[in-house]
C-alpha positions, 0 to 999 in steps of 0.5 A: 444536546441540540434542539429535538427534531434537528437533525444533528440531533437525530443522528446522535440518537440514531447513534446511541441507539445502535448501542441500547441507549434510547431516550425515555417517555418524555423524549429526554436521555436520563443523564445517570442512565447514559453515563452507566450505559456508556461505562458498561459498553466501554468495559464490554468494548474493552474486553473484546479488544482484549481478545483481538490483540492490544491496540495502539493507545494513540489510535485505536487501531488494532495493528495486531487484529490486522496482521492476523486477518492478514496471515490468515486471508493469506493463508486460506489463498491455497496450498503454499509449502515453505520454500526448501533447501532446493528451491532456494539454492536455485534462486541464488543460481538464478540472481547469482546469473541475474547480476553478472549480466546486470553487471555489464549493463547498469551502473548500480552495484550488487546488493549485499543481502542474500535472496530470500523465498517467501510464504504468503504470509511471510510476505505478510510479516516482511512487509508489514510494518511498511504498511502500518507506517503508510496507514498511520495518517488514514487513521489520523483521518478516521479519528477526524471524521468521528469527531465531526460525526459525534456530539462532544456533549457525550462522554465517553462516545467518542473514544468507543466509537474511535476504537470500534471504527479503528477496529472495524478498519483492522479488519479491512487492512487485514483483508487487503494485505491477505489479498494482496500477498495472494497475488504479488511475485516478488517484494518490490511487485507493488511498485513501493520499498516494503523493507527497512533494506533493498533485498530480492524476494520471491514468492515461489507460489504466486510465481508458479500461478504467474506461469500457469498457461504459459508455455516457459519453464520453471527455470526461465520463469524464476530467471526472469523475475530475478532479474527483473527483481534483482534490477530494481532493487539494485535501484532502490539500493543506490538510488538514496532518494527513491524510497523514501520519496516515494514514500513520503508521497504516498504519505502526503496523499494520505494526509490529504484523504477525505472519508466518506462520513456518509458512509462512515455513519452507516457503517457504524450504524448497520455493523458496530451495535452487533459486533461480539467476536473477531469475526463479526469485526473482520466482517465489518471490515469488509463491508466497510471496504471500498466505501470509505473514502470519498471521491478526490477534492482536493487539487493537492492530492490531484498533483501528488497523484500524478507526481506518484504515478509519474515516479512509478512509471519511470521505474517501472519502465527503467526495469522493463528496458534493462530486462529487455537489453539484459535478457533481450538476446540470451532468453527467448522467453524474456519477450513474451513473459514481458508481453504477459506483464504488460497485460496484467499491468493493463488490467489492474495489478496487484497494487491497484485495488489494495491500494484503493481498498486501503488509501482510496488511491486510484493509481495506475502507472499508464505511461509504463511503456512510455517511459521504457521507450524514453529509457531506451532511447537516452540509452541508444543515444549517449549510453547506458552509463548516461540513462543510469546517470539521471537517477543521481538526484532528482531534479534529473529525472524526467518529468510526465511532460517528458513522458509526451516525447520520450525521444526528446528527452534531455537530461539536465547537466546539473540539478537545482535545489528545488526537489531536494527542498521539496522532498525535505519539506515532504519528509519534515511533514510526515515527521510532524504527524507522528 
């Protein structure tokens, strides 16, 4: 151990003592005491990890503990029934009219999966494994900060607290999701490709509290969000590079988080001596939630952000200015359920503090409209073909220093090697953290 009085010391002991590991008279810890009482509490540990689900051997994260917290924070959002027979065949109508007119003014071509309708915690399960891929480097940051907090002369502590922390951060993962799925209206609502394939699905409940207080009915309220959905997975079906782009993005700024070892160490000394059920874990989640990481430090992180939030504008923004050309002058509720999307955008929507909770990503695409309006006007210039065109590789997509001019945007004739390189580096990275 250190010398007695520094403070590393006295955080060690401070640790140890959240577990009954106290020193004795003479101010010393008895060597054959602590390794006893550190073999009881990883047994004890052991068997309550046992109770919540197996946990990954590499992490410690209980994966299995999340999912469940997750289905069931969606499941207690309210009534949500399983979508029958007649509220899917009026989905399939609804894409089904969704892709005739897109069909006369994208490039993109029809998907091949059929549309689904999704429970809340169906949601849960589709998307899941996307977001287990995503979380992984937070962990890999978790299991970091725990070896910079704990003295290594201690054996056995490290690994304990690995799994408490890991377990405590399940609970904040479960928590989020469940939140979220509360409030997405369609699989692609985030903004990010949550399944291994392009596909339309709905949530049929969340849709219905989108509409409350709107004056449009059912029908147009599920016409407008299959095309809406319909147009971006199109997207994302023909658009190779999109995805996984995106994903490696956020993968990158992952791998670039700071956790907050303050409040890390608080944590686990306030919460983690007292946990004894799933309960008590999950509850430890969410007083952990919006505390753990730290504020942003790092330039490279500053420009994976801006890059992040720039790509997402430009496809949001590409969806807003096809719903508008496609539903502009055949739905009369296209516009003001457009103008009510806007606003929710501008307060915050269902990505913004999932994302926060779980990444500390602050991410807020702001320049939506902009990039409709440099959309539209590419499109007003040289067609729809030449506006879709720009999304075959993406050295030809515009940039934010575009986004400050939407209507002098050119797009180039031929891309360079340049983000191809990039990407292949991005992707090359997130292979060597597995």
């Amino acid at each position: 151990m250190t010398e007695p009085g520094s403070p590393d010391d006295d955080a060690l002991l401070r640790f140890l003592a959240q577990f009954g590991i106290t020193p004795g008279a003479d101010g010393q810890l008895d060597p054959a005491q602590l390794m006893a009482r550190m073999q009881q509490l990883m047994t004890s540990f052991s068997t309550q990890l046992a109770g919540f689900g197996n946990a990954d051997p590499a992490s410690g994260m209980n994966w299995g503990f999340a999912r469940d917290i997750a289905k069931r924070t969606a499941g207690s959002s309210g009534l949500d029934l399983e979508p029958d027979a007649a509220l899917l065949a009026r989905l399939k109508d609804a894409v089904g009219l969704a892709d005739l007119w897109l069909d006369e003014e994208i490039a993109f071509p029809r998907l091949t999966s059929a549309p689904s309708a999704w429970t809340r915690q169906a949601w849960v399960d589709h998307t899941f494994d996307a977001w287990q891929e995503l979380l992984r480097p937070v962990v890999t940051q978790l299991s970091r900060a725990l070896r910079e907090l704990v003295d290594a002369e201690v054996p056995g502590l490290e690994h304990m607290l690995r799994l408490s922390v890991a377990g405590m951060f399940a609970g904040q993962v479960g928590q989020a999701l469940g939140q979220l799925a509360g409030q997405v209206v369609s699989v692609g609502d985030i903004g990010l490709p949550l399944t291994a394939r392009p596909q339309v699905a709905i949530l049929p409940t969340n849709l219905a509290a989108f509409g409350e207080g709107l004056e449009q009915s059912e029908a147009d309220l599920l016409l407008y969000w299959a095309i809406r959905e319909t147009a971006r997975q199109r997207l994302f079906g023909a658009v190779g590079w999109l995805g996984p782009q995106l994903l490696a993005l956020v993968d990158h700024y992952a791998r670039e988080i700071s956790v907050d070892g303050a409040a890390l160490e608080q944590a686990i000394e306030s919460r983690l001596g007292s946990v004894n059920s799933p309960e008590e874990l999950e509850a430890a989640g969410q007083a952990l939630a919006g505390s753990l990481f730290a504020p942003l430090t790092s330039e490279a992180q500053r420009e994976v952000l801006g890059r992040l939030e720039t790509l997402l504008a430009l496809i949001e923004g590409w969806v807003d200015e096809v719903v508008a050309q496609v539903a502009g002058a055949r739905m009369p509720a296209a516009a003001p359920l457009t103008e009510t999307l806007r606003r929710r955008r501008a307060t915050g929507g269902p990505a913004e503090s999932a994302l926060k909770t779980l990444f500390g990503l602050e991410l807020r695409p702001r320049r939506t409209r902009d990039a409709a309006n440099l959309w539209a006007a590419l499109r007003a210039k040289q067609g729809s073909a030449a506006r879709d065109a720009v999304w075959q590789h993406p050295d030809l997509v515009p940039t934010a220093a575009d986004l400050d001019d939407p209507l002098g945007f050119q797009p180039s004739a031929t891309p360079s090697d340049a983000l191809d390189e990039e990407l292949a580096r991005l992707l090359d990275e997130s292979d060597d953290q597995e």
